[in-house]
Backbone as CSV, one residue per row, in Angstrom:
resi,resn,N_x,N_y,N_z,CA_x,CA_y,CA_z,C_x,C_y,C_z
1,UNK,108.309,80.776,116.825,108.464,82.135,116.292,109.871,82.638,116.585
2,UNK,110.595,83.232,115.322,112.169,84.000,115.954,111.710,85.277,115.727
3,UNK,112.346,85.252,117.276,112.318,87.033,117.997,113.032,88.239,116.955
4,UNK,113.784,87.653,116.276,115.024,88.108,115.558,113.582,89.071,114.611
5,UNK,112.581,88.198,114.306,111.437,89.371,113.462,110.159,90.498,113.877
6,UNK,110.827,90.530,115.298,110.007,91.589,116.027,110.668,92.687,115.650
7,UNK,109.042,93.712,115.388,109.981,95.396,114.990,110.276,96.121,116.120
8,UNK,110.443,95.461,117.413,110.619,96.609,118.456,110.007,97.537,118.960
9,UNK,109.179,97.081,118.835,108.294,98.493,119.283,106.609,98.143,120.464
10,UNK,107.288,97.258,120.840,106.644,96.816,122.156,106.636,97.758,123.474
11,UNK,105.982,98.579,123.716,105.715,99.396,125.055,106.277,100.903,124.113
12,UNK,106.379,101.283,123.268,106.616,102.188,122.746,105.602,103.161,122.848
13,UNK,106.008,104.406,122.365,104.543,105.586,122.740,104.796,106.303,121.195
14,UNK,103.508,106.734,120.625,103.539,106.645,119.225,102.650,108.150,119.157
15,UNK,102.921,109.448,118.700,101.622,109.938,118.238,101.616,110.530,116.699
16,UNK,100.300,109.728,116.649,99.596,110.164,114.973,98.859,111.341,115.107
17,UNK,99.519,111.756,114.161,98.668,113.232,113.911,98.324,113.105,112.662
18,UNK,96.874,113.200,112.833,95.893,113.412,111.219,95.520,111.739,111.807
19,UNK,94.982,111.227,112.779,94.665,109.901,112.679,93.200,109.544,113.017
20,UNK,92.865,110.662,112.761,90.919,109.901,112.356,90.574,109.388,111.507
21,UNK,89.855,109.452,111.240,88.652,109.222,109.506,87.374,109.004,110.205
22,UNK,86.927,109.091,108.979,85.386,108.870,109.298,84.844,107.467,109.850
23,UNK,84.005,107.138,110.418,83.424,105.674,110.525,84.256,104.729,110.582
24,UNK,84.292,103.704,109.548,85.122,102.433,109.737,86.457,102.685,108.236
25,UNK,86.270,103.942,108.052,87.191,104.689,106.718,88.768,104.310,107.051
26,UNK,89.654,103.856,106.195,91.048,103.507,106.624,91.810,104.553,105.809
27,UNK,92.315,105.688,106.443,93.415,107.008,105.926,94.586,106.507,105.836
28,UNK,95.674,107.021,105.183,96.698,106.987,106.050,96.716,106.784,107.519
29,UNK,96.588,107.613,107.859,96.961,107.898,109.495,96.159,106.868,110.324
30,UNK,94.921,106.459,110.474,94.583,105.396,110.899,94.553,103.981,110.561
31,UNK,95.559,103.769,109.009,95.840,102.447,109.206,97.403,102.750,110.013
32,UNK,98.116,103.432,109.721,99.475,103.786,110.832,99.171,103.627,112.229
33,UNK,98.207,104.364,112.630,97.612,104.277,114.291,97.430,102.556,114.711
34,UNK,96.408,102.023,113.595,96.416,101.079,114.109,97.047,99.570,114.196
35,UNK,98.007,99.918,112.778,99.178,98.963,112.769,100.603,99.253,113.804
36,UNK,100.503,100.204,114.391,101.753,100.746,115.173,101.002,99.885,116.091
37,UNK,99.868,100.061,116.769,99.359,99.213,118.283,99.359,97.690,117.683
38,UNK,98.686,97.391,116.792,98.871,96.126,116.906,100.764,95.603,117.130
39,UNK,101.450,96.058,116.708,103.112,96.025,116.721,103.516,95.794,118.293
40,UNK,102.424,96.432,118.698,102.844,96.588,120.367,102.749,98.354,121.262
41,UNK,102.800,98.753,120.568,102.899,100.440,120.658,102.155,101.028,121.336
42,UNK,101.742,102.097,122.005,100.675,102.675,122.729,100.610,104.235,122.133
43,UNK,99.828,104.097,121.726,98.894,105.256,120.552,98.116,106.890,120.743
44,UNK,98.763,107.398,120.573,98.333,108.734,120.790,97.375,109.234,119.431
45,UNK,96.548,108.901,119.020,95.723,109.725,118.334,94.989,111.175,118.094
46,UNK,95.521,111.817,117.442,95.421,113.012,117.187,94.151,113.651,116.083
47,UNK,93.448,114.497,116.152,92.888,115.023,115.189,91.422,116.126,115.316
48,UNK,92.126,116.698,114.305,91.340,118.315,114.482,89.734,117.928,115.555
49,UNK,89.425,116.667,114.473,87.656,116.158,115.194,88.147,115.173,115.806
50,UNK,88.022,115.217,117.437,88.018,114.053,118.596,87.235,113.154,118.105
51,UNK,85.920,112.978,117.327,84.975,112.246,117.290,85.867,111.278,115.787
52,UNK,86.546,111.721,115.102,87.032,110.889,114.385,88.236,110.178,114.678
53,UNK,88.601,110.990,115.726,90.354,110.476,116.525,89.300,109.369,117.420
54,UNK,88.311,109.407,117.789,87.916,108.166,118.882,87.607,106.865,118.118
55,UNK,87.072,107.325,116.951,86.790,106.006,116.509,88.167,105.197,115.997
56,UNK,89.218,105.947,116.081,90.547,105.327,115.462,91.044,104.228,116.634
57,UNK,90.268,104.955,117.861,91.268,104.613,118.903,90.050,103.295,118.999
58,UNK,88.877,103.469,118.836,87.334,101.845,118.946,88.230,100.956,118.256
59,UNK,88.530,101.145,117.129,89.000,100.193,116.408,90.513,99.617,116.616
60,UNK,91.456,100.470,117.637,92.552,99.932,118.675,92.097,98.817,119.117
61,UNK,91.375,99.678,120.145,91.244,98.926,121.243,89.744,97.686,121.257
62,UNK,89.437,97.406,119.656,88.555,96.169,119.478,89.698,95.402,119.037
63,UNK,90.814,95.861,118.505,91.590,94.489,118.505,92.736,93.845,119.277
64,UNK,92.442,94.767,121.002,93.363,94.239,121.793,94.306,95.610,122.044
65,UNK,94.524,96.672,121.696,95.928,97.408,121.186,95.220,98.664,123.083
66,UNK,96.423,99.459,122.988,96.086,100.596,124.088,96.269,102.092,123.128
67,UNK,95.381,102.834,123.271,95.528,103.861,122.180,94.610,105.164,123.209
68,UNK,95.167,106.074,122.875,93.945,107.414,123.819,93.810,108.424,122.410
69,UNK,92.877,109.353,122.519,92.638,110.671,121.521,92.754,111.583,121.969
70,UNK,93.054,112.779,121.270,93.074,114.175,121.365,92.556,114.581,120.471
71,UNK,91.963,116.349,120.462,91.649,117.013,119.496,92.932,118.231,119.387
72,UNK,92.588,118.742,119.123,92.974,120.463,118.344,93.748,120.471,117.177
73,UNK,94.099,121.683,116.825,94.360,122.464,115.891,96.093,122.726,115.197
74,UNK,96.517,121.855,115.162,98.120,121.210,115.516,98.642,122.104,114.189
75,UNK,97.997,123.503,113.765,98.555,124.426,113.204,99.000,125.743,113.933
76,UNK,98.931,125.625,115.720,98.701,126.477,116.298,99.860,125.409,117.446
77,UNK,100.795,126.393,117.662,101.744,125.958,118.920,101.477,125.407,119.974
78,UNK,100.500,126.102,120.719,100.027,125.397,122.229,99.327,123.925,122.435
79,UNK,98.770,124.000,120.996,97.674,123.042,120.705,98.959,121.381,120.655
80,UNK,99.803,121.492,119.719,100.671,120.927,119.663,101.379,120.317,121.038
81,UNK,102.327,121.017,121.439,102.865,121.182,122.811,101.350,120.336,123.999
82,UNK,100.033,120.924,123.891,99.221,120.091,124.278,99.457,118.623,124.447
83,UNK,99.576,118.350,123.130,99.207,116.824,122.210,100.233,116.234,122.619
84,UNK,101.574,116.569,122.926,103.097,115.902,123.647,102.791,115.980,124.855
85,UNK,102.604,117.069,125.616,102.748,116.779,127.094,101.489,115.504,127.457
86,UNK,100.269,115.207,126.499,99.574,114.102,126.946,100.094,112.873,126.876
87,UNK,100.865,112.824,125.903,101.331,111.706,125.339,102.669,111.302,126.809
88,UNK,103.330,111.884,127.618,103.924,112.299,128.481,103.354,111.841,130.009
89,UNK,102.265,112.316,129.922,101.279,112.150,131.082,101.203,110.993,130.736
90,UNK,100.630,110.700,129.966,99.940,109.324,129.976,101.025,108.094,130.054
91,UNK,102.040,108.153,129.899,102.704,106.979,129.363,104.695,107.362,129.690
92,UNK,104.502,108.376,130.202,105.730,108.491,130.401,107.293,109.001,129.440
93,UNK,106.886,109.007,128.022,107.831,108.568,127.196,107.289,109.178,125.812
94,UNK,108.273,108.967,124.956,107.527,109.610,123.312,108.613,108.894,122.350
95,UNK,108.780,108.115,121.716,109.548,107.595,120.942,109.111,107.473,119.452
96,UNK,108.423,107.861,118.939,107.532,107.876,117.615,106.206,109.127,117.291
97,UNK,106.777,109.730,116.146,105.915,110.874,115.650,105.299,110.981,114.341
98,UNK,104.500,110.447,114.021,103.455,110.279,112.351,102.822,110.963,112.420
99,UNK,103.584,111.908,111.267,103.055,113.148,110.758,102.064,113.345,109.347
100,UNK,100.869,113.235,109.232,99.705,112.979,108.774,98.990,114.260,107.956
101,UNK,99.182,114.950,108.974,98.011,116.004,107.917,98.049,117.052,107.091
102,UNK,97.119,117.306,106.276,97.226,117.522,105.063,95.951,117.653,103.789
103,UNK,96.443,118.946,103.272,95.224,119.137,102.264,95.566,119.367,101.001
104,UNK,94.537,119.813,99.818,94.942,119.381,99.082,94.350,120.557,97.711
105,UNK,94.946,120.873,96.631,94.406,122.121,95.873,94.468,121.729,94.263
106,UNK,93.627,121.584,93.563,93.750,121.450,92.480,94.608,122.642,91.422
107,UNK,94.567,124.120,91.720,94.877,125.084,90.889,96.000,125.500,90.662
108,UNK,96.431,125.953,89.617,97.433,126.606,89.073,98.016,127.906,89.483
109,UNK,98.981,128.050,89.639,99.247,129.227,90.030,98.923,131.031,89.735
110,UNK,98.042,130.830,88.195,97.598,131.537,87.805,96.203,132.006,88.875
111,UNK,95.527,130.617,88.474,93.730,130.275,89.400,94.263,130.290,90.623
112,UNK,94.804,130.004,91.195,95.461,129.884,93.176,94.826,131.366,93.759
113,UNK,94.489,131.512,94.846,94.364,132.637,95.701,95.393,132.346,96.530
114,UNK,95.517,133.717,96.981,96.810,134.037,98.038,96.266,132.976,99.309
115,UNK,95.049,133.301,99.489,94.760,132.774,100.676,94.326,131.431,100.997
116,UNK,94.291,131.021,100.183,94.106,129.307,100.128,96.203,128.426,99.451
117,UNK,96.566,129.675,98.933,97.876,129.120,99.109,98.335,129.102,99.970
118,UNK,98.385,130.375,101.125,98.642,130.365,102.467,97.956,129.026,103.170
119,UNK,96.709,128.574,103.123,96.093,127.727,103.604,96.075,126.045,103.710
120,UNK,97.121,126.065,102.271,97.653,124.751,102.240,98.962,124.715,102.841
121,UNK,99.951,125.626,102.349,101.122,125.813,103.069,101.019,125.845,104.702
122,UNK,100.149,126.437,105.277,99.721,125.824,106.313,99.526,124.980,107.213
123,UNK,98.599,124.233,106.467,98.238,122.882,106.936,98.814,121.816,106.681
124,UNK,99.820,121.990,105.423,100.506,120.888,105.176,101.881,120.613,105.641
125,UNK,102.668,122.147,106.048,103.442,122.006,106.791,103.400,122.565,108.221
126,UNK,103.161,123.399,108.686,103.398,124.117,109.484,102.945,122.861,111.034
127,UNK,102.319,121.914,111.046,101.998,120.873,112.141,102.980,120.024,112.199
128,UNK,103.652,119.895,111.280,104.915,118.929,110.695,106.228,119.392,111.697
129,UNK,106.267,120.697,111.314,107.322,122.084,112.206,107.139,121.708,113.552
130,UNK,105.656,122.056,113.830,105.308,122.627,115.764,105.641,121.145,116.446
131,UNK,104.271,119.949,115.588,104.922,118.629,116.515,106.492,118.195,116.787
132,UNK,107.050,118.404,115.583,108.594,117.750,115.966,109.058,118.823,116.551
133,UNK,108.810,120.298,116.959,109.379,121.234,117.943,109.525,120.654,119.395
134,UNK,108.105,120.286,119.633,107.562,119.888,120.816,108.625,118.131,121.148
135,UNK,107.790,117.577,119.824,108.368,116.018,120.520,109.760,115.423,120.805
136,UNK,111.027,116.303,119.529,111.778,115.849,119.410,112.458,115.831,121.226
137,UNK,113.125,117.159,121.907,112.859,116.965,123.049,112.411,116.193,124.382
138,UNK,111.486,115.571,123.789,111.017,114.782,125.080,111.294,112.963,124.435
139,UNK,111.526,113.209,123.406,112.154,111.551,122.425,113.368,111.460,123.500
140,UNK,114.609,112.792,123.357,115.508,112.736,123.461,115.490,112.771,125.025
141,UNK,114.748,113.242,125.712,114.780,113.070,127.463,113.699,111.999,128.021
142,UNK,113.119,111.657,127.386,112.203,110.137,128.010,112.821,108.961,127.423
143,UNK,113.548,108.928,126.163,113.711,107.693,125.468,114.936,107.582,124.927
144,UNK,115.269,106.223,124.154,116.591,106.475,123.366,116.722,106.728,122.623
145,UNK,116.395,108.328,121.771,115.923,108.600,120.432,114.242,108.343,120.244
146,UNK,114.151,108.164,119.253,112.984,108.526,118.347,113.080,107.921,117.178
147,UNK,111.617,107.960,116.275,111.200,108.204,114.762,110.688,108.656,114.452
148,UNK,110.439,109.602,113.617,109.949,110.578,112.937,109.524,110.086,111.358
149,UNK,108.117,110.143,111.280,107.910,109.788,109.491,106.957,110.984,108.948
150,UNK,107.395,111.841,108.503,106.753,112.762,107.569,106.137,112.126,106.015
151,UNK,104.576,112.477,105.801,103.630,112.048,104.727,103.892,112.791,104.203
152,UNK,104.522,112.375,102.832,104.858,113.799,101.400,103.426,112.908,100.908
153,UNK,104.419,113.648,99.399,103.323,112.718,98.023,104.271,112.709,96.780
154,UNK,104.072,111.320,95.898,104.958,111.707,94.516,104.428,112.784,93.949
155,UNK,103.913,113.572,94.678,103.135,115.066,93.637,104.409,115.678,93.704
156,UNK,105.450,115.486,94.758,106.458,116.593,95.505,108.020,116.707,94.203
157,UNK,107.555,115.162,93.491,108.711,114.929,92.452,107.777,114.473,91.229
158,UNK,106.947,114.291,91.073,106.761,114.185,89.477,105.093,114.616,89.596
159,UNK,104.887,116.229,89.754,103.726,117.033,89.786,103.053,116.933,88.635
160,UNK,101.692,116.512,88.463,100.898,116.754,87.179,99.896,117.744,87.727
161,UNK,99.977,119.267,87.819,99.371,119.976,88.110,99.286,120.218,89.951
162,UNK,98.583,120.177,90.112,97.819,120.164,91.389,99.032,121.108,92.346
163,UNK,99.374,122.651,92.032,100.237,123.475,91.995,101.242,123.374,93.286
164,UNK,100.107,124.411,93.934,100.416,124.315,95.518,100.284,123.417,96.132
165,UNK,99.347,122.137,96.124,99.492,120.914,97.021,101.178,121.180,96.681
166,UNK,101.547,120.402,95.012,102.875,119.907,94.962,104.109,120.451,95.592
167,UNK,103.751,121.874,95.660,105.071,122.871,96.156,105.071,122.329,97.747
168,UNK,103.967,122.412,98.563,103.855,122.313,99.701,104.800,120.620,100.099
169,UNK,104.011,119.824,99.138,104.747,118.024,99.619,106.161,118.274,99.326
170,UNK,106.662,119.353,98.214,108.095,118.994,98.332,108.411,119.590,98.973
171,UNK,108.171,121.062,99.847,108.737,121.367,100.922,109.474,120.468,102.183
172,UNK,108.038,119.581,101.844,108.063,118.206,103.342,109.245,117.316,102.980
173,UNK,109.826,117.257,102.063,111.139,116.431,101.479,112.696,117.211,102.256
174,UNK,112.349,118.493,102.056,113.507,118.919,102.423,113.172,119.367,104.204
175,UNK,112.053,119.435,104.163,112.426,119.879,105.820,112.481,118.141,106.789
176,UNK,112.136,117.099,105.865,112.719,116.068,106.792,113.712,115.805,106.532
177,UNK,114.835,115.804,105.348,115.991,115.283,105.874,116.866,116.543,106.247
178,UNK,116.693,117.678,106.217,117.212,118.801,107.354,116.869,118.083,108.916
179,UNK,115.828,117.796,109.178,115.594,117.168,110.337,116.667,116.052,110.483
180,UNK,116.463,115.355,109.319,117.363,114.210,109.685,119.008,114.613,110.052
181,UNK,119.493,115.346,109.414,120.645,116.163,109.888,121.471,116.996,110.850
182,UNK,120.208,117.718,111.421,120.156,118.217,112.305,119.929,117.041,113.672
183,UNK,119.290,116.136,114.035,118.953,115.757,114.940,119.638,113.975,115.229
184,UNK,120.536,113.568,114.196,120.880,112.361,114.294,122.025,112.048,114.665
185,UNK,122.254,112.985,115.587,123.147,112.904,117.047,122.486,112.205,117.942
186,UNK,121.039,113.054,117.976,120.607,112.917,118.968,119.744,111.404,119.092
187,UNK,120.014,110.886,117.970,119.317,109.374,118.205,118.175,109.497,117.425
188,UNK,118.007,110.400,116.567,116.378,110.511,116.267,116.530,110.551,114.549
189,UNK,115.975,109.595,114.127,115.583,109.113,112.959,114.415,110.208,112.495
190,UNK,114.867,110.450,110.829,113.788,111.008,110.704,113.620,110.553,109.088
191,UNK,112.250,110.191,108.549,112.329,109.809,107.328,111.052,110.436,106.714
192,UNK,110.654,110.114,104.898,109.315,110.371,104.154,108.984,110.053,103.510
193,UNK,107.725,109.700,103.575,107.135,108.745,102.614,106.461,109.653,101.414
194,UNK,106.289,109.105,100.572,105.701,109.438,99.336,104.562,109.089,98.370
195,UNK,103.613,108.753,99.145,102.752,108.181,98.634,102.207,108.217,97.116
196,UNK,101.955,107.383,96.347,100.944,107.625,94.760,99.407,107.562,94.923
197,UNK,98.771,107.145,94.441,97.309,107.663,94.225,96.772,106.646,94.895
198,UNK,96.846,106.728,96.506,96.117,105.321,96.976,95.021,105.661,97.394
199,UNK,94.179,104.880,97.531,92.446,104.690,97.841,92.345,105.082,99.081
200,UNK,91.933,106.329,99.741,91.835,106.969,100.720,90.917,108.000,100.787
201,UNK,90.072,107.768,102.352,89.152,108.908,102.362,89.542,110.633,101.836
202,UNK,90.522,111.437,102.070,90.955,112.149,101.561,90.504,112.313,100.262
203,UNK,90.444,111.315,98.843,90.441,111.104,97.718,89.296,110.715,97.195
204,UNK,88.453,109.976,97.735,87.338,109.293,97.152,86.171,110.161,97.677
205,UNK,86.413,110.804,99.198,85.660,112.214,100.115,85.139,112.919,99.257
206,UNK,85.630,113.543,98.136,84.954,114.623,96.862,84.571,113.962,96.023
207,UNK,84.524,112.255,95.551,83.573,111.873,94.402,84.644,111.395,93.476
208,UNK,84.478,110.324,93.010,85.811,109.965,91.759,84.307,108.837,91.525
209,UNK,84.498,108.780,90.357,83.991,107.830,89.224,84.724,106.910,89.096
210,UNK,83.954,105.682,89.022,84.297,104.278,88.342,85.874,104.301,87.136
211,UNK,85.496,104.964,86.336,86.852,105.169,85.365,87.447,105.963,85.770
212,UNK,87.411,106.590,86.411,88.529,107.571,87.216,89.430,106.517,88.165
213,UNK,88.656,105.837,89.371,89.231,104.960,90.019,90.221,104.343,89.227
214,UNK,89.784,103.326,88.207,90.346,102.109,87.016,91.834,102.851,86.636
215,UNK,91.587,104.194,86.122,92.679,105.468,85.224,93.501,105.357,86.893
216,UNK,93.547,105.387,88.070,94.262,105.638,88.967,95.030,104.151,89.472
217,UNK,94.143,102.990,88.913,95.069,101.687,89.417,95.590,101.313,88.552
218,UNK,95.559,101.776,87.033,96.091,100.853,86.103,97.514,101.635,85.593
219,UNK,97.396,102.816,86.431,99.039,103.590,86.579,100.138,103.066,87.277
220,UNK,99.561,102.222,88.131,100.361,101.169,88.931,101.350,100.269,87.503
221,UNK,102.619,100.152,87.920,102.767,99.269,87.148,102.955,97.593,87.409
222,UNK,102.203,97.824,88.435,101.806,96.386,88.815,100.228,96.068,89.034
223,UNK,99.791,97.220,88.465,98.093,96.781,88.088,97.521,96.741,89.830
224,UNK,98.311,97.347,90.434,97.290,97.279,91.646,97.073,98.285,92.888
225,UNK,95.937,98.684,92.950,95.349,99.627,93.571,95.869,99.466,95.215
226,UNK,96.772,100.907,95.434,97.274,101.125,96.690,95.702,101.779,97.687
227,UNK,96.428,101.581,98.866,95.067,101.677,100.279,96.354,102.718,101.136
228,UNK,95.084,103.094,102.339,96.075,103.610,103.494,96.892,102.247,104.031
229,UNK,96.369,101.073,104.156,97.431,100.050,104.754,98.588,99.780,104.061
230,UNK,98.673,100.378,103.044,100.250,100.347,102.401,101.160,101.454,102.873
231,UNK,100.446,102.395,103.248,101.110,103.506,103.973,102.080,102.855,105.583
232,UNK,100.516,102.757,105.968,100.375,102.390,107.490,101.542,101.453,107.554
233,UNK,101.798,100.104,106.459,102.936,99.181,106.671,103.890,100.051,106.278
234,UNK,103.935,100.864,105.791,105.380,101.176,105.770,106.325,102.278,106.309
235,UNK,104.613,102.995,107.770,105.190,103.595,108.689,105.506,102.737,109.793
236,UNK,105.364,101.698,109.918,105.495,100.715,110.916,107.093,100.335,110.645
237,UNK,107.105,100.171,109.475,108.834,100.088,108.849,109.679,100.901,109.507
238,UNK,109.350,102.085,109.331,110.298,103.046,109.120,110.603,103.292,111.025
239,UNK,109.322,103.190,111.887,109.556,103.866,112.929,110.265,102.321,113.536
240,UNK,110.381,101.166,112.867,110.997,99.454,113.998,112.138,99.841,114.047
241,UNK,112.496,99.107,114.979,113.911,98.461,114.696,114.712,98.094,113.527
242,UNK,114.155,97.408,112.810,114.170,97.002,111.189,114.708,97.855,110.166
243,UNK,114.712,99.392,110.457,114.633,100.664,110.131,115.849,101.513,110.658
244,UNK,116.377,100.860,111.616,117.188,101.755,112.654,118.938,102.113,112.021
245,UNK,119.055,101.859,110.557,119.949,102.223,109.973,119.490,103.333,109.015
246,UNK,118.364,103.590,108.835,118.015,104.444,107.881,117.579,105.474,108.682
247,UNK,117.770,106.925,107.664,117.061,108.190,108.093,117.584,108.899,107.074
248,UNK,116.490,109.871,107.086,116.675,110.934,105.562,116.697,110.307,104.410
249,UNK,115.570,109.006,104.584,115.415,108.734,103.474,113.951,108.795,102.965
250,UNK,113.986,108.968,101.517,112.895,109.587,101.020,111.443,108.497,100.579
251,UNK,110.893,107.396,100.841,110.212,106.377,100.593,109.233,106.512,99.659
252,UNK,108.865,105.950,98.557,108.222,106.431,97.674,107.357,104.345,97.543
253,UNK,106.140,104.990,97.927,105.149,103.780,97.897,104.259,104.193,96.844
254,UNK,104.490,103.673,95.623,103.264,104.046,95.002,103.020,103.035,93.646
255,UNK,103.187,101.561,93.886,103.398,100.700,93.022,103.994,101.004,91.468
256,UNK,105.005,101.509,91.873,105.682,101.943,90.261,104.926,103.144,89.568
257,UNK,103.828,103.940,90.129,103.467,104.996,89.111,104.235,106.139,89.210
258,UNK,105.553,106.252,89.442,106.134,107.257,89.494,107.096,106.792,88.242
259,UNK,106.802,105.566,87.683,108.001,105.096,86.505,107.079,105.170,85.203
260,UNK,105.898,105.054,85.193,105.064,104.595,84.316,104.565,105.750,83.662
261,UNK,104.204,105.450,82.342,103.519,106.377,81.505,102.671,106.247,81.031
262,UNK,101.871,105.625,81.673,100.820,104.765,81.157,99.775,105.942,80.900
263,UNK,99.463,106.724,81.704,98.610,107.634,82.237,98.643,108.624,80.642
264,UNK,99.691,109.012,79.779,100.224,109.916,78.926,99.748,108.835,77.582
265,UNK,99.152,108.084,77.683,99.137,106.996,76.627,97.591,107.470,76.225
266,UNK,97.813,106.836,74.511,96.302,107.260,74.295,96.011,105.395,74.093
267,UNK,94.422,105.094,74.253,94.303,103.755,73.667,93.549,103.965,72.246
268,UNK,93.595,102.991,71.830,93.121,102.649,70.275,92.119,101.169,70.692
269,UNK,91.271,100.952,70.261,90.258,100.072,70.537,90.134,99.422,68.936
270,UNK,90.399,97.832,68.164,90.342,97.772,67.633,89.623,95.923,68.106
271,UNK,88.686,95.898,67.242,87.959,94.724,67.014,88.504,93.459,66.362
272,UNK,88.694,92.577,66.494,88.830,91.467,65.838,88.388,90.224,66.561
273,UNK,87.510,89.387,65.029,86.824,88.478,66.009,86.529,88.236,67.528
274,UNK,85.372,89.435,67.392,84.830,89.742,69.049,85.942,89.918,69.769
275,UNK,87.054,89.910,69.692,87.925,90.651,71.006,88.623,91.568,70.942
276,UNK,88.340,92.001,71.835,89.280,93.377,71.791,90.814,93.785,72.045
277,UNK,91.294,94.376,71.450,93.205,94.671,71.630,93.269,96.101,72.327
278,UNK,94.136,96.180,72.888,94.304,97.369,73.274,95.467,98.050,73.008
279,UNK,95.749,99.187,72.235,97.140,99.175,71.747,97.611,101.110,72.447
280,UNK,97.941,100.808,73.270,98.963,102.067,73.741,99.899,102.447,72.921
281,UNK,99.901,103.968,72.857,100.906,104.655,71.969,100.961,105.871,72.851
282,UNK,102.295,105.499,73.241,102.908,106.755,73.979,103.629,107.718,73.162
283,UNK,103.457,109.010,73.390,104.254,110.179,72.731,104.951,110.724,73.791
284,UNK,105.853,110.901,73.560,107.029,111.198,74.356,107.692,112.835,73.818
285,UNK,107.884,113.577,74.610,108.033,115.096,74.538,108.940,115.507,74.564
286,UNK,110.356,115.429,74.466,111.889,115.608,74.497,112.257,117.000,74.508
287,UNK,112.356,117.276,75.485,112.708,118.919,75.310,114.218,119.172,75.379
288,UNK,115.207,119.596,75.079,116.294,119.597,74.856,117.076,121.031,75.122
């Protein structure tokens, strides 16, 4: 084996925030949790329900890895500040921060209530703010630097509705590479990912249909259905060694459906000798 392909991150201290799920469910955040430990890392698991942050950490520590949980409310300062000083206690150090959570609104700004806009804006940023208040600090006095990976969404750059989620993910664009600007003196990397429509409790949690699923993988333009472990690998990226030239950069994982138009296409179904053709016709909208 050459060493030369280790990501560095052997004895490292890592905390995921948003890293439960349900049962044996793979999120974002708990395939991140648990690909950071397998890497070598020691795992701070975070999330509103302890009972879903524990099972993140069963499934650590069934495959060898060291990982602990927390609960609270990481929209609320103390709660935060909590979640670092454990990570501290426990391990001495803080060199890695995966920033996870996040909700989500179908309506228009017309249909939106004040208070569920407040409520996403919220939750989608405001934990993003308090943790890196808390961690950056103790990156920079326990360790040599840091990484920082903030979870957007391609909703944040190519929105098809879904109002306020979208406003909220692109917020998360600009307040990480302000981060990144602000803090890369100090050794501390900060980057964001962008996820497309991957197969995650979050998503499948409210019910999607068979052709709904199909309509969400065949936007891929590589025909293939993204998971949280595409996330998870490519927070493992961002926080290695491997990574340690980049920051403020914007990562967009979403097998090409941010290029594709597939989705805007109508099909035509036409028969010939028993088989079927499928003929896409895209209309294209040129506004000028």
């Amino acid at each position: 084996m050459n060493d030369t392909l280790e990501f560095g991150l052997r004895d490292k201290v890592a905390i995921v925030a948003g890293g439960g799920a349900v049962e044996k469910d793979i999120g974002n955040g708990r395939a991140a949790s648990i690909l950071l430990a397998d890497a070598g890392a020691k795992v701070l698991v975070a999330d509103r329900d302890e009972i879903l942050a524990q099972n993140t950490v069963k499934m650590i520590q069934d495959r060898g890895g060291e990982a602990i949980s927390v609960s609270g409310d990481l929209t609320k300062s103390d709660q935060c500040k909590k979640v670092v000083d454990l990570a501290i206690r426990s391990w001495g150090r803080l060199d890695i921060l995966d920033n996870n959570i996040g909700v989500a609104s179908k309506l228009s700004v017309v249909d939106e209530t004040e208070e569920n806009w407040d409520k996403v804006m919220d939750i989608n940023l405001k934990p993003m703010f308090l943790m890196s208040k808390y961690a950056i600090p103790e990156m920079i006095r326990t360790g040599d630097g840091g990484s920082i990976v903030n979870i957007s969404s391609i909703s944040a750059t190519r929105p098809k509705g879904l109002t306020t989620y979208s406003a909220s993910k692109g917020a998360v664009l600009s307040l990480s590479q302000a981060m990144a600007v602000d803090h890369g003196a100090d050794g501390i990397r900060v980057n964001c990912i962008l996820p497309g429509p991957v197969y995650t409790p979050m998503v499948y949690s409210q019910g999607m249909t068979k052709k709904r699923r199909s309509q969400r993988q065949n936007a891929s333009l590589i025909n293939i259905e993204g998971d949280g472990w595409d996330i998870g690998k490519a927070v493992v990226y961002l926080c290695s060694n491997w990574a340690r030239y980049i920051t403020g950069h914007l990562l967009v994982v979403d097998g090409g459906c941010s290029l594709s138009a597939k989705p805007r296409g109508w099909f035509i179904f036409i028969k010939v000798s028993n088989k079927i053709f499928f003929l896409l016709l895209n209309f294209y909208l040129i506004l000028n």
